[in-house]
N, CA, C and O atoms as CSV, one atom per row, in Angstrom:
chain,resi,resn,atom,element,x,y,z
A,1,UNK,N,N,15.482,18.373,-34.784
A,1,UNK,CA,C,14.853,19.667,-34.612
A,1,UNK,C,C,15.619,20.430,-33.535
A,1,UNK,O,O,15.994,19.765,-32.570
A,2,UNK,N,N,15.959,21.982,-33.570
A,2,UNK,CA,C,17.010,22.403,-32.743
A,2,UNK,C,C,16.299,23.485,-32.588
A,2,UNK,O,O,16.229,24.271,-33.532
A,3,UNK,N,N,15.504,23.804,-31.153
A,3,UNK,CA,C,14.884,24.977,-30.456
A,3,UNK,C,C,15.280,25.746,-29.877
A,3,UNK,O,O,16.285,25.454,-29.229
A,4,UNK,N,N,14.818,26.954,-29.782
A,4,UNK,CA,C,15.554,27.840,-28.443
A,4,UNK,C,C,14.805,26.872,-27.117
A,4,UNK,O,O,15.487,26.388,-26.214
A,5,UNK,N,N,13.868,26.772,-27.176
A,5,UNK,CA,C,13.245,26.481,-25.637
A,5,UNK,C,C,13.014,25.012,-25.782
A,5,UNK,O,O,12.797,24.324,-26.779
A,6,UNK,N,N,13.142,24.661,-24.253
A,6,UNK,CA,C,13.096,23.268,-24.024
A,6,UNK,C,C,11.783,22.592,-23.995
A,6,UNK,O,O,10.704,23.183,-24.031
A,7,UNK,N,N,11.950,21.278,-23.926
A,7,UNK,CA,C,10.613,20.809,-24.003
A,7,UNK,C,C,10.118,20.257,-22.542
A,7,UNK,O,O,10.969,19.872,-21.740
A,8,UNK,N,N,8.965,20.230,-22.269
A,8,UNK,CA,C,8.534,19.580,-21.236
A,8,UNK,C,C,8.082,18.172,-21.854
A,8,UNK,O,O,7.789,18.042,-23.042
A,9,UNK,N,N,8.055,17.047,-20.837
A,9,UNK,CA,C,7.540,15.635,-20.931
A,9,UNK,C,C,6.747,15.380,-19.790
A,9,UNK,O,O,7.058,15.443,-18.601
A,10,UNK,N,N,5.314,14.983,-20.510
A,10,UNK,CA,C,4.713,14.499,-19.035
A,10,UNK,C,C,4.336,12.707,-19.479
A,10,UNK,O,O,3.881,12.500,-20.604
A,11,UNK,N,N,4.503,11.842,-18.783
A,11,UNK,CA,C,4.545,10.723,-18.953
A,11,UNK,C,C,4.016,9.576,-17.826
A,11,UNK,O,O,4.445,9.628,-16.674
A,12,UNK,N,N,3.176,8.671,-18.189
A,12,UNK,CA,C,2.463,7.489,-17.145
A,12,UNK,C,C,3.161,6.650,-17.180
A,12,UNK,O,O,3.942,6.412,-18.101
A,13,UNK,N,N,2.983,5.863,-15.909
A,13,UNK,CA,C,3.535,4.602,-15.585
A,13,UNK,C,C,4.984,4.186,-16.238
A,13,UNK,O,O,5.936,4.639,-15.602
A,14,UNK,N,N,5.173,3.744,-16.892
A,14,UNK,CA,C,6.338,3.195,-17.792
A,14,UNK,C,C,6.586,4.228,-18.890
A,14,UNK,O,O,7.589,4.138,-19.598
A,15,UNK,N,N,5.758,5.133,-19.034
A,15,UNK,CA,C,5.883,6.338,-19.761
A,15,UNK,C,C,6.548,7.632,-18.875
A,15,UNK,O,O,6.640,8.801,-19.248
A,16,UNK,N,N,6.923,7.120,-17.758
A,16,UNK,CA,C,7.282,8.024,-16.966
A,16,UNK,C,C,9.129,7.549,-16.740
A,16,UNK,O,O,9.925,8.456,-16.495
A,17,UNK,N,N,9.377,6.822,-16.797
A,17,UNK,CA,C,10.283,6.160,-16.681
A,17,UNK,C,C,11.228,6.234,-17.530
A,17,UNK,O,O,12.269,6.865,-17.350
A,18,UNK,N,N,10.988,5.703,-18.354
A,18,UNK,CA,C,11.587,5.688,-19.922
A,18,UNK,C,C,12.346,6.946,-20.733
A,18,UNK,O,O,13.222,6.831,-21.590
A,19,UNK,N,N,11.648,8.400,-20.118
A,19,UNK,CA,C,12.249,9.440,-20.522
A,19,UNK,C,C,13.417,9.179,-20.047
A,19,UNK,O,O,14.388,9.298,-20.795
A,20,UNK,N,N,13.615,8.693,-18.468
A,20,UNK,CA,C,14.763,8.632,-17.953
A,20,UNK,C,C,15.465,7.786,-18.592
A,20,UNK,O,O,16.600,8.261,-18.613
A,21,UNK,N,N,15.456,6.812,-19.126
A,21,UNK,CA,C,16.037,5.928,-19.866
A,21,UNK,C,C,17.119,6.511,-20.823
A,21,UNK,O,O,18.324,6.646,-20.610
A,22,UNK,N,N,16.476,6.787,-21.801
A,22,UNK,CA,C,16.459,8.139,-23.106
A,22,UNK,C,C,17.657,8.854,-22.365
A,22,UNK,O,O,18.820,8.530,-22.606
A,23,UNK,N,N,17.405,9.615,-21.661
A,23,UNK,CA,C,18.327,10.685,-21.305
A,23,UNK,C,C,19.517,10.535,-20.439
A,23,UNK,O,O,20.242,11.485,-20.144
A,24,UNK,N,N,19.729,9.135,-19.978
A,24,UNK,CA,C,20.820,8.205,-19.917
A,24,UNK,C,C,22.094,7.534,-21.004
A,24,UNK,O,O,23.310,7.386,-21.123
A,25,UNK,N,N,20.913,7.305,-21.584
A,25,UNK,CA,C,21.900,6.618,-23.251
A,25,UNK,C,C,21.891,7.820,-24.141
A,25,UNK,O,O,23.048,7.990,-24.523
A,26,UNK,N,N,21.362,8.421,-24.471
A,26,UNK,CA,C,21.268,9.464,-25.456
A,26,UNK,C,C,21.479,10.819,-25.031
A,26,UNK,O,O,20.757,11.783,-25.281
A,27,UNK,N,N,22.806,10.791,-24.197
A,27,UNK,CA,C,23.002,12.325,-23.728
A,27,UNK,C,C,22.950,13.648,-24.375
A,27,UNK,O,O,22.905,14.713,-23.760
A,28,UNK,N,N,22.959,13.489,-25.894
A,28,UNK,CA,C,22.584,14.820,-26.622
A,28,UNK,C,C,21.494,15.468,-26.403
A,28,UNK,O,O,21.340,16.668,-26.627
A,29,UNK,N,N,20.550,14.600,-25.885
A,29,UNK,CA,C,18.702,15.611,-25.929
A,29,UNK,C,C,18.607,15.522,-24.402
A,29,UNK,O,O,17.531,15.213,-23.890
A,30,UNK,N,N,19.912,15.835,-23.497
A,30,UNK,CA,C,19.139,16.715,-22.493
A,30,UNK,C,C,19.243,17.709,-22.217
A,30,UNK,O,O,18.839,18.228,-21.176
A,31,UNK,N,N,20.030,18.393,-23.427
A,31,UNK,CA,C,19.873,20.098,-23.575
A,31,UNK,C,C,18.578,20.168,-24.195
A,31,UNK,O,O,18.382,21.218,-24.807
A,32,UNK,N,N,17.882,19.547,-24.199
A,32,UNK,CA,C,16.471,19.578,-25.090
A,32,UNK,C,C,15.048,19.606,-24.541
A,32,UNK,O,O,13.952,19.995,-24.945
A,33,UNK,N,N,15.706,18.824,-23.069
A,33,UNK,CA,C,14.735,19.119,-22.023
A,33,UNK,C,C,14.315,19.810,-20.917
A,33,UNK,O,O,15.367,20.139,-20.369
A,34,UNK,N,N,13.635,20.118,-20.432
A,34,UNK,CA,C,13.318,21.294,-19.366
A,34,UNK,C,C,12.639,20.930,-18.021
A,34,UNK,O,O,12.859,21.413,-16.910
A,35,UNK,N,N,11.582,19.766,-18.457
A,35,UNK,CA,C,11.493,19.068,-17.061
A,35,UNK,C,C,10.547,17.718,-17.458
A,35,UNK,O,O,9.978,17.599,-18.543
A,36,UNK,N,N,10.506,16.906,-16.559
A,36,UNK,CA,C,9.746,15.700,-17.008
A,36,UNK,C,C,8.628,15.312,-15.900
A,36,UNK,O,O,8.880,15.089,-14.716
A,37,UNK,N,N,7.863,15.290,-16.259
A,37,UNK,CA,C,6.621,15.041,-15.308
A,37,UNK,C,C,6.447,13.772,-15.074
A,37,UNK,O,O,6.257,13.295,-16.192
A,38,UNK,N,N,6.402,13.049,-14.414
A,38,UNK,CA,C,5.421,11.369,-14.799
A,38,UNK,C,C,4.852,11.042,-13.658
A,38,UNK,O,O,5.293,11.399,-12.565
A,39,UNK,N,N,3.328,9.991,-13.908
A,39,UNK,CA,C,2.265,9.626,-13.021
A,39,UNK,C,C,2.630,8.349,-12.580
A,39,UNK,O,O,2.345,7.437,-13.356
A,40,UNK,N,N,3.168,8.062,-11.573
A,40,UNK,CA,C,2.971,6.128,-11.213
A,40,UNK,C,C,4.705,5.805,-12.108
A,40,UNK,O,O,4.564,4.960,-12.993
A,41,UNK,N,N,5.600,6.127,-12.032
A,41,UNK,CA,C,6.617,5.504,-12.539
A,41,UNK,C,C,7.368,4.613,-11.700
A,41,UNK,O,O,7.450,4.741,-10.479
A,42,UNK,N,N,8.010,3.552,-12.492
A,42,UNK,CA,C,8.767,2.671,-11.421
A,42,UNK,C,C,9.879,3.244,-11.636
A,42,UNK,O,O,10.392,3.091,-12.744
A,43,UNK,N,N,10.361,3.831,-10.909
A,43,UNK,CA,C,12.113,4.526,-10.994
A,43,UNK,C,C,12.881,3.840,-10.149
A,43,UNK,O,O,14.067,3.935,-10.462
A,44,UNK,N,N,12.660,3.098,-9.073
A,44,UNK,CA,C,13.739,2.020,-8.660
A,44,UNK,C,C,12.850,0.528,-8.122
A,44,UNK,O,O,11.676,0.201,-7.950
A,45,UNK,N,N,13.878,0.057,-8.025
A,45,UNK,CA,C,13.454,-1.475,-7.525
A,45,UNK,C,C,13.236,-2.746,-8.499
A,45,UNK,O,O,12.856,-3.831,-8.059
A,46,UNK,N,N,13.564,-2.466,-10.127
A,46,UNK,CA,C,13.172,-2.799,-11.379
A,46,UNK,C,C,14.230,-2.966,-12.039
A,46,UNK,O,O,14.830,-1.892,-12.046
A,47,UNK,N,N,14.878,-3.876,-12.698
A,47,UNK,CA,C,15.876,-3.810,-13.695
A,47,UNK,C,C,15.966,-3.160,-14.432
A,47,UNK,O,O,17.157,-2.860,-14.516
A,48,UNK,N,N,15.286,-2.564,-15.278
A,48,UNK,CA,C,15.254,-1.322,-16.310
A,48,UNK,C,C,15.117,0.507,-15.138
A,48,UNK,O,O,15.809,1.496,-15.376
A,49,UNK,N,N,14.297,0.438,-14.244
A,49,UNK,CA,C,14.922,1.622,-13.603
A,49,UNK,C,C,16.108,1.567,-12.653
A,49,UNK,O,O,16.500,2.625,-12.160
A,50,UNK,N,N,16.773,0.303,-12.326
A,50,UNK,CA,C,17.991,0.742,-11.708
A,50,UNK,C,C,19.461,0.965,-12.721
A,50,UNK,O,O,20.582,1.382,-12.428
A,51,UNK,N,N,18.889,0.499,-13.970
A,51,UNK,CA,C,19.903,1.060,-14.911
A,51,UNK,C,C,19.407,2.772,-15.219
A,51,UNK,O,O,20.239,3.655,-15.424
A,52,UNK,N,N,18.416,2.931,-15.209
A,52,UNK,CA,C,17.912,4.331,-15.764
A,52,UNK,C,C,17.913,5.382,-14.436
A,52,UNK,O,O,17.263,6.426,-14.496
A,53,UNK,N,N,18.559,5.083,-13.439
A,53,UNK,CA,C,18.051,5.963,-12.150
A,53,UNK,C,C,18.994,7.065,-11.806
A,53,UNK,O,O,19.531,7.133,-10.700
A,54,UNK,N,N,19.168,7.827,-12.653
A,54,UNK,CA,C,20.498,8.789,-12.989
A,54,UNK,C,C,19.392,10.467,-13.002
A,54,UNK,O,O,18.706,10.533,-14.022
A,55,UNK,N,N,19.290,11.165,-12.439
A,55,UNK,CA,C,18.970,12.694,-12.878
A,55,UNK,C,C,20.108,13.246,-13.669
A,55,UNK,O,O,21.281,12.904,-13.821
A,56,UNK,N,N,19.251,14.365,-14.188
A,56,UNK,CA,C,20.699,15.131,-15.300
A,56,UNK,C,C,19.723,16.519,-15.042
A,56,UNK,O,O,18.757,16.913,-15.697
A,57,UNK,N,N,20.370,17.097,-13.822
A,57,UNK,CA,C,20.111,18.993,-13.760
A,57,UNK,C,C,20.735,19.466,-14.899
A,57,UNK,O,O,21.778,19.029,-15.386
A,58,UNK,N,N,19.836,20.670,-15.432
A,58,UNK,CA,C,19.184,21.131,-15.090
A,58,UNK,C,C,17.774,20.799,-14.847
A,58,UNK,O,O,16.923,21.186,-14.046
A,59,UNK,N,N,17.810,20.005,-15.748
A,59,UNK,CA,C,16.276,18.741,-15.708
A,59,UNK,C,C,15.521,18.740,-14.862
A,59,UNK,O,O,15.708,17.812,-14.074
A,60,UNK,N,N,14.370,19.634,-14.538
A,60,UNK,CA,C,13.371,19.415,-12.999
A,60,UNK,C,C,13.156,18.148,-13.611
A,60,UNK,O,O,13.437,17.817,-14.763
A,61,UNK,N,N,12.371,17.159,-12.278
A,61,UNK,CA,C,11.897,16.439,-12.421
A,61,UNK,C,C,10.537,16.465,-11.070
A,61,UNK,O,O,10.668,16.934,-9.939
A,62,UNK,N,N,9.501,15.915,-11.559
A,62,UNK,CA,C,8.687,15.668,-10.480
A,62,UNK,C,C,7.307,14.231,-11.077
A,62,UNK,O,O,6.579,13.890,-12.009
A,63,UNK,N,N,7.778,13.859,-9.594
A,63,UNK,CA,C,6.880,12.629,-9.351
A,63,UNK,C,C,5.792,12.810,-8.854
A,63,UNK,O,O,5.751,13.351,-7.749
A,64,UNK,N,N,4.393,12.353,-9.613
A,64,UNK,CA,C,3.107,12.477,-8.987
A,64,UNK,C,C,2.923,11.175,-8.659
A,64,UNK,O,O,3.081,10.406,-9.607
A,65,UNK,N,N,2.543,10.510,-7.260
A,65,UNK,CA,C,2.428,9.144,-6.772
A,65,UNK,C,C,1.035,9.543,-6.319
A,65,UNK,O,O,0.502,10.613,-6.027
A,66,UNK,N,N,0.609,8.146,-6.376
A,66,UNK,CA,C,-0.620,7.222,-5.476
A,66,UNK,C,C,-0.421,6.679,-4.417
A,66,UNK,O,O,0.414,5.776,-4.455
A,67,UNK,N,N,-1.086,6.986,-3.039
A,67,UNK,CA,C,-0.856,5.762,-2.046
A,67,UNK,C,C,-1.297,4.852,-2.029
A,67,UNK,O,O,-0.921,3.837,-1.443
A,68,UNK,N,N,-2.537,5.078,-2.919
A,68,UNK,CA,C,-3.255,3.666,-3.791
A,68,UNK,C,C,-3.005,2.988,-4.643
A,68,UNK,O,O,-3.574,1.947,-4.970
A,69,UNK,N,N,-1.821,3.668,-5.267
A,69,UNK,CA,C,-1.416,2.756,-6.632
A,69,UNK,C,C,-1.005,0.895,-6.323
A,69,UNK,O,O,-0.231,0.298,-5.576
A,70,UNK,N,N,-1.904,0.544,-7.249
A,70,UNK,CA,C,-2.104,-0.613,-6.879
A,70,UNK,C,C,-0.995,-1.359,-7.863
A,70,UNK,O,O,-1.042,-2.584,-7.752
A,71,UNK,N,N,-0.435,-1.080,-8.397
A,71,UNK,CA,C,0.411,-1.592,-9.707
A,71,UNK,C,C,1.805,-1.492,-9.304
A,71,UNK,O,O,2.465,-2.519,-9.461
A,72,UNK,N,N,2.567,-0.182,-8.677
A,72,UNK,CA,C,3.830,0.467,-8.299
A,72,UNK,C,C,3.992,0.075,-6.472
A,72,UNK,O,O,3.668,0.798,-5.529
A,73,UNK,N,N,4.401,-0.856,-6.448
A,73,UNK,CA,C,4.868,-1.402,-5.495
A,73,UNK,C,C,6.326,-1.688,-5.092
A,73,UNK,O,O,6.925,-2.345,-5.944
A,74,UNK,N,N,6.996,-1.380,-4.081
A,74,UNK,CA,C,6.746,-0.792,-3.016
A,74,UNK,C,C,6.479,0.843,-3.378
A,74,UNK,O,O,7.115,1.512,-4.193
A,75,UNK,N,N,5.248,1.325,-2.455
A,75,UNK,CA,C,5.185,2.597,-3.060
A,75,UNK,C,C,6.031,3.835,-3.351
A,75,UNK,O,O,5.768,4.765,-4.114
A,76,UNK,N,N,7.283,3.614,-2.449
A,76,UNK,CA,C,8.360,4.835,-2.572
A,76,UNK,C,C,9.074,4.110,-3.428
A,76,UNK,O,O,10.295,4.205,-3.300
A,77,UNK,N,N,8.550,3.212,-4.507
A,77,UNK,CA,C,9.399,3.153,-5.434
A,77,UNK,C,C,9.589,3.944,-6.848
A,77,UNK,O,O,10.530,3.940,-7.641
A,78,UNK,N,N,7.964,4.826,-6.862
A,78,UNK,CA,C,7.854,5.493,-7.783
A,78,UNK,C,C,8.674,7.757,-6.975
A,78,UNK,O,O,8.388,8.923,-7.247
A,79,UNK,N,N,9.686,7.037,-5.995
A,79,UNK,CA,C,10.415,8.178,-5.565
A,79,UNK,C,C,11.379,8.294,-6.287
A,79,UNK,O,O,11.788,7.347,-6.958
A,80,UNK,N,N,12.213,10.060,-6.301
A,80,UNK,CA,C,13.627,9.805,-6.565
A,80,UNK,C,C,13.773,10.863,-5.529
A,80,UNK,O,O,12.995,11.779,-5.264
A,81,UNK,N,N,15.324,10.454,-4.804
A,81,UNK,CA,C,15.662,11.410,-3.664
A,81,UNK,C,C,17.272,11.891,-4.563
A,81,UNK,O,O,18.405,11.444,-4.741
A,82,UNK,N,N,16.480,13.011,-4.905
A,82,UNK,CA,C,17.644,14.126,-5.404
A,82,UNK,C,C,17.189,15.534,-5.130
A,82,UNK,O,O,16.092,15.905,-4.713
A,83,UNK,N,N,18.316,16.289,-5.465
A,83,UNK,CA,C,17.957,17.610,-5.337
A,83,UNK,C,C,17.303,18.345,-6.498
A,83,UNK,O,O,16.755,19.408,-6.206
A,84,UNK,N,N,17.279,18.040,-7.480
A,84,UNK,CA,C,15.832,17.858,-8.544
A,84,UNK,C,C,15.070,17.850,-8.925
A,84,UNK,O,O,14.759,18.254,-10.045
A,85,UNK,N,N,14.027,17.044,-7.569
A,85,UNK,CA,C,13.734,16.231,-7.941
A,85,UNK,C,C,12.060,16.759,-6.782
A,85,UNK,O,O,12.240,17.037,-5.596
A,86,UNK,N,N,10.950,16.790,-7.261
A,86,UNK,CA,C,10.044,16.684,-6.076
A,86,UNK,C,C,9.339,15.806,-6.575
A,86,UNK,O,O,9.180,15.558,-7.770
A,87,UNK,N,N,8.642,15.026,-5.177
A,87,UNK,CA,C,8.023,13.583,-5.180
A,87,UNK,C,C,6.452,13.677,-4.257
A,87,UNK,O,O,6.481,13.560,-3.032
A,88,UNK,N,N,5.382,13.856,-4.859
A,88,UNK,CA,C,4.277,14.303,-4.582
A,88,UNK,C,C,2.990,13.371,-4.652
A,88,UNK,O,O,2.395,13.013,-5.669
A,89,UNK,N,N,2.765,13.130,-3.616
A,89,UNK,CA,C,1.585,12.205,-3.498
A,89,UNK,C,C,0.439,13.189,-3.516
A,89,UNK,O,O,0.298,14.255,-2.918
A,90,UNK,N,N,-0.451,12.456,-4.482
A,90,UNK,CA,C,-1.859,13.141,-4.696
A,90,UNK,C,C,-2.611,13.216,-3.481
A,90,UNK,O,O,-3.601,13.948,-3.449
A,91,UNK,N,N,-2.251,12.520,-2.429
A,91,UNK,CA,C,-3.458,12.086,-0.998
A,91,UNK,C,C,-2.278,13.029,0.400
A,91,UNK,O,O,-2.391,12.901,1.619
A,92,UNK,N,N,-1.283,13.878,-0.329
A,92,UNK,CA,C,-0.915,14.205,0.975
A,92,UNK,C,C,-1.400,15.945,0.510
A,92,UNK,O,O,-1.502,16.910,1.266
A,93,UNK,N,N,-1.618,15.888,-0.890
A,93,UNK,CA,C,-2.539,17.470,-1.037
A,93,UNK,C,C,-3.878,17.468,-1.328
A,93,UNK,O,O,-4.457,18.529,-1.556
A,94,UNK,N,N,-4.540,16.233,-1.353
A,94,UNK,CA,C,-5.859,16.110,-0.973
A,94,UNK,C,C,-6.375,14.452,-0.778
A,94,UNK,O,O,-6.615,13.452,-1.454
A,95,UNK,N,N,-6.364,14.778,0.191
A,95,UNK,CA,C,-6.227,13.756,1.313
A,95,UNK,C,C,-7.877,12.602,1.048
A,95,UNK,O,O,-7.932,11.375,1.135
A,96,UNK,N,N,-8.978,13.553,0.732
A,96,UNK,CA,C,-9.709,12.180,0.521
A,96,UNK,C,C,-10.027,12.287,-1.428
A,96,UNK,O,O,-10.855,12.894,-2.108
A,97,UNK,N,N,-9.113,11.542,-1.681
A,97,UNK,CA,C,-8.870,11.001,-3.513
A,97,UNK,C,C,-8.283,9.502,-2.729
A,97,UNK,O,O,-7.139,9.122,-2.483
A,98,UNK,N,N,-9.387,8.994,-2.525
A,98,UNK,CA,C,-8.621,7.697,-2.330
A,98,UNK,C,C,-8.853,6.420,-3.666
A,98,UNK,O,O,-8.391,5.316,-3.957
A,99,UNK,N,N,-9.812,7.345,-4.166
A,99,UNK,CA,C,-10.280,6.558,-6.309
A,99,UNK,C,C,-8.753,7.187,-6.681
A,99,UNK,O,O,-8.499,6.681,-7.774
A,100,UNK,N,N,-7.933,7.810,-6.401
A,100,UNK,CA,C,-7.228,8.366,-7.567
A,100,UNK,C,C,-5.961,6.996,-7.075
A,100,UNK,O,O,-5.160,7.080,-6.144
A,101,UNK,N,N,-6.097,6.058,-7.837
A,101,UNK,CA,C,-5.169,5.036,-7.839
A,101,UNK,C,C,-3.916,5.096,-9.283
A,101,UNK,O,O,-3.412,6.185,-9.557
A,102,UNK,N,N,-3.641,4.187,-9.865
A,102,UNK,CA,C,-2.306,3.965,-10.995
A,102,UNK,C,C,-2.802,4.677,-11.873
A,102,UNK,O,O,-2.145,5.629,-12.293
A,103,UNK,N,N,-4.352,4.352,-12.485
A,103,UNK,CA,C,-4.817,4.445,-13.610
A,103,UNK,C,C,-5.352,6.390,-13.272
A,103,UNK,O,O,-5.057,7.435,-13.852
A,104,UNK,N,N,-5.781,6.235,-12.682
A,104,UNK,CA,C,-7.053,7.840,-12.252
A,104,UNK,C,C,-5.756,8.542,-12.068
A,104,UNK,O,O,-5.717,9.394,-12.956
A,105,UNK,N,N,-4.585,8.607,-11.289
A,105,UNK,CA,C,-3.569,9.286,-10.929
A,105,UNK,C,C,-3.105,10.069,-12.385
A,105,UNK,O,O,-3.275,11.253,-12.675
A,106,UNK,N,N,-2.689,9.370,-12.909
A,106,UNK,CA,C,-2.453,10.507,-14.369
A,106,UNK,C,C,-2.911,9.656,-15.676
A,106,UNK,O,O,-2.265,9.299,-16.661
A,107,UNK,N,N,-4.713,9.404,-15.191
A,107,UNK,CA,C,-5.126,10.002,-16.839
A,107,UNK,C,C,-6.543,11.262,-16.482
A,107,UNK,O,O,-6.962,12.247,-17.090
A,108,UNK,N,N,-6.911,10.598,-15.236
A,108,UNK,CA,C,-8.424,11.499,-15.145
A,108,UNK,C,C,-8.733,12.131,-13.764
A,108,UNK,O,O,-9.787,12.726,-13.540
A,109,UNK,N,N,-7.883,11.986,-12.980
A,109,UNK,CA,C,-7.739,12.655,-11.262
A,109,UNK,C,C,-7.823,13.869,-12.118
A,109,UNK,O,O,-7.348,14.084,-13.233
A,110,UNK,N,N,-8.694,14.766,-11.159
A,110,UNK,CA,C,-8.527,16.495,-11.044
A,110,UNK,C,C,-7.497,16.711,-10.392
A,110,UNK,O,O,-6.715,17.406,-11.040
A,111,UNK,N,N,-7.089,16.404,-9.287
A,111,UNK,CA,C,-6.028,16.427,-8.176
A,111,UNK,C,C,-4.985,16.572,-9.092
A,111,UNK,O,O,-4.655,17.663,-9.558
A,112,UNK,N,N,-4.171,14.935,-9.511
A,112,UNK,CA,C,-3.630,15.104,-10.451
A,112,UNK,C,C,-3.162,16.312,-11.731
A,112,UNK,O,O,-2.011,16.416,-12.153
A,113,UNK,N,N,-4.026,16.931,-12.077
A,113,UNK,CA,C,-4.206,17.205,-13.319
A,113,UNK,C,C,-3.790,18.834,-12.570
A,113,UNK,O,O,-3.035,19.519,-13.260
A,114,UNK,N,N,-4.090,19.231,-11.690
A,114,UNK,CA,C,-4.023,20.515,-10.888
A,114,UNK,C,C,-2.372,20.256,-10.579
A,114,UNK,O,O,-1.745,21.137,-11.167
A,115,UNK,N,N,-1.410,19.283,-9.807
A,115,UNK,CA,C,-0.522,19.174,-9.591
A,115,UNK,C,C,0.157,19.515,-11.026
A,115,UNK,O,O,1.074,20.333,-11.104
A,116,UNK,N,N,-0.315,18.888,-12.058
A,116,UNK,CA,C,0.419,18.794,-13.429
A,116,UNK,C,C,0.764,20.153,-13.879
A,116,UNK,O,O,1.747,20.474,-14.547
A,117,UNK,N,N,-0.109,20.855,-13.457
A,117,UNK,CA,C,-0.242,22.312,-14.010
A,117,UNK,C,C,0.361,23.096,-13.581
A,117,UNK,O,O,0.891,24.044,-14.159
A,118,UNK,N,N,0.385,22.591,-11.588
A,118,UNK,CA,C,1.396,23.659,-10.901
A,118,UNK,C,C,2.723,23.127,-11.635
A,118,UNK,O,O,3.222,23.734,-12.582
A,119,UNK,N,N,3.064,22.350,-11.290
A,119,UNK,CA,C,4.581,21.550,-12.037
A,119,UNK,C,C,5.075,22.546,-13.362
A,119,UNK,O,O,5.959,23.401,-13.292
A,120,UNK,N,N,4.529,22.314,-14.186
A,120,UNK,CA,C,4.833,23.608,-15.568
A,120,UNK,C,C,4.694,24.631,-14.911
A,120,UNK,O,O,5.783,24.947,-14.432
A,121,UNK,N,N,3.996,25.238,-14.671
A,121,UNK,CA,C,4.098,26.954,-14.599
A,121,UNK,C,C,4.851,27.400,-13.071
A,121,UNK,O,O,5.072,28.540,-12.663
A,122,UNK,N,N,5.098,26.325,-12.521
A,122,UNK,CA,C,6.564,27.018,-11.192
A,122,UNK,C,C,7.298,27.461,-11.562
A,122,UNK,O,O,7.920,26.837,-12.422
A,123,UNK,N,N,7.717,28.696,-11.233
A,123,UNK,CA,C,9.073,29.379,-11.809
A,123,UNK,C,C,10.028,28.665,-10.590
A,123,UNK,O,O,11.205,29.021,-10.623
A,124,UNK,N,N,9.774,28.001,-9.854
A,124,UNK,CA,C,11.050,27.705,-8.531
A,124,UNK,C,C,10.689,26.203,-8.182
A,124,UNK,O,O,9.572,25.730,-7.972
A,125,UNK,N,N,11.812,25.633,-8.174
A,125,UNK,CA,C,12.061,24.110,-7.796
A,125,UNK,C,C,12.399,24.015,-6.953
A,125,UNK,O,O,12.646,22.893,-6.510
């Protein structure tokens, strides 16, 4: 399928990850993308994200983390430090979500779900 406009991806845990994967090996579809969202991803510290730990600008990317995430350990592992790239903990823009852990972080947090929204409609990275 060949669009004018790109697509957004928003993606959990290992669903967050994996785009990156994709757009590592399959360099044709990242003219295809526009930015990738994901909740709780392991992007380093993991055999499958230290092969996948590559950004490709124009590609925003942004990380919604838990300081609770009980699953994504060490917690700045669900970081990426690029210029790209923003890395956003749900508890440093509202500070008492301390329920919003792996699971609540991106399927049913409001917090969450408000970050998700700013993320798409920013015109500036």
């Amino acid at each position: 399928i060949r669009r004018k406009t790109r697509i957004n991806i928003i993606g959990h845990s290992l669903g967050g990850a994996l785009p990156r994967f994709s757009l590592r090996f399959w360099p044709d579809i990242r003219s295809m993308i526009n930015h990738l969202i994901a909740f709780g991803p392991t992007n380093r510290e993991t055999i499958m994200a230290d092969a996948a730990c590559k950004t490709f600008p124009p590609i925003k990317y942004t990380n919604i983390l838990s300081k609770f995430d009980e699953l994504v350990r060490p917690l700045n592992s669900s970081e990426i430090n690029a210029q790209c790239v923003k890395n956003i903990s749900i508890q440093d823009i509202c500070q008492l979500r301390i329920f919003a852990e792996h699971l609540a972080a991106g399927i049913y947090d409001y917090c969450g779900y408000i970050l998700t929204m700013n993320a798409l409609n920013s015109q500036s990275f």
